[in-house]
C-alpha positions in Angstrom: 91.1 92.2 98.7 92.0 92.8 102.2 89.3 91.4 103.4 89.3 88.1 101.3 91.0 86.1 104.4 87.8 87.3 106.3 85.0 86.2 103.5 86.8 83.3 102.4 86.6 81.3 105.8 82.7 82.1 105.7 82.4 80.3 102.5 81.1 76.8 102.1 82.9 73.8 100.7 80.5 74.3 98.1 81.1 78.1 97.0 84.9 77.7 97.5 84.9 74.4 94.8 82.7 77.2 92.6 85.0 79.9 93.2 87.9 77.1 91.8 85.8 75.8 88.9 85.5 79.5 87.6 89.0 80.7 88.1 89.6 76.8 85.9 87.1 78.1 83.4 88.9 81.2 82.7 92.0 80.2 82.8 91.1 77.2 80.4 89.9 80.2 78.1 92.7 82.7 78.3 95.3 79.8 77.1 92.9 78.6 75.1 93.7 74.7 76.6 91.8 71.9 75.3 89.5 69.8 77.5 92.2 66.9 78.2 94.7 69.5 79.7 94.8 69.1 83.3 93.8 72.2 85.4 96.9 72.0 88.1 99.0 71.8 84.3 97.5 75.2 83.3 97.9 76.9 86.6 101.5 75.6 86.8 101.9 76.5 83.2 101.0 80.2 83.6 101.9 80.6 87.2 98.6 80.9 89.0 97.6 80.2 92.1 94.5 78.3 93.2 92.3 80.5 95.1 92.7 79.1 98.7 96.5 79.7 98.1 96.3 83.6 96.8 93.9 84.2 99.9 96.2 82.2 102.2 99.2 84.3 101.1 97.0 87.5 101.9 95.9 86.1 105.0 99.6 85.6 105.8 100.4 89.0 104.4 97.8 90.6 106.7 98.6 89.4 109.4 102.2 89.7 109.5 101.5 93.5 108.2 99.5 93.3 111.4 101.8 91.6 113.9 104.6 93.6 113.1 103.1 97.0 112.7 104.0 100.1 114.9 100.4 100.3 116.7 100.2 98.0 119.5 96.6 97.7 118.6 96.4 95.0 116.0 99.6 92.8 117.4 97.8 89.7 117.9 94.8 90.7 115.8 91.8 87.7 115.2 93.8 85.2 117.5 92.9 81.9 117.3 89.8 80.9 119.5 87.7 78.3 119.9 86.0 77.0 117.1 82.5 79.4 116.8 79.1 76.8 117.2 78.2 76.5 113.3 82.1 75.2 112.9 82.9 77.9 110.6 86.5 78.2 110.6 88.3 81.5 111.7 90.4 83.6 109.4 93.8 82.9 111.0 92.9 79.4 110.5 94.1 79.7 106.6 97.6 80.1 107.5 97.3 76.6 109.6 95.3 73.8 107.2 95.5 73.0 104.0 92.0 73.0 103.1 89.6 75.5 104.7 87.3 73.1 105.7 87.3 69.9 107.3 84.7 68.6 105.1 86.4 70.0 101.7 87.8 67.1 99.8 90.1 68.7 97.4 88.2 67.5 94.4 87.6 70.5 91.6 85.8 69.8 88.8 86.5 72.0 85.8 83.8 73.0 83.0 83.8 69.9 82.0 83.3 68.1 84.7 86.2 66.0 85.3 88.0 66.0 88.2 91.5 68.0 88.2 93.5 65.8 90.0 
């Protein structure tokens, strides 16, 4: 999981709104919710992050692990550079934005394809 910050800022808008719709799905399983039951209800409900916030409080984790860490080595570690060609976004960019990617709009569908907000 250390590496999650990494991985998740190579993911499209498209496999981060898939990573969300399963993490909905098995939530909406586990408590056993029925299909009317909003999916920011059930994650409040049992306390569970999305997953852009768990990997943004890793990413914060890491790096503060990092910045404040006896070798003088990985102070300052992945500082924030211009933006690479293909406009992925960089990994100390999660602590930032709210969304990942510009071009995410927020909008998870779960299983049943509504729209959780």
């Amino acid at each position: 999981m250390n590496a999650a910050s990494a991985w998740y800022t190579l993911c499209s808008a498209g496999q981060a709104r898939r990573l969300q719709v399963q993490q909905n799905r098995c939530l909406r399983l586990i408590v056993r919710a029925p299909r009317y039951v909003r999916n920011d209800v059930i994650h409040r409900d049992t306390n569970t992050p999305t997953v852009q916030e768990y990997v943004r409080k890793l990413a914060r984790a890491m790096f503060a692990r990092a910045d404040n860490d006896a070798c003088i080595y990985l102070h300052g570690i992945a500082p924030l550079h211009a933006r690479p060609p293909e406009g992925r976004p960089l990994p100390r960019e999660l602590l930032l934005s709210l969304h990942h990617n510009p071009s995410y709009d927020g909008d998870v569908e779960n299983d049943a394809g509504e729209s959780s907000d």
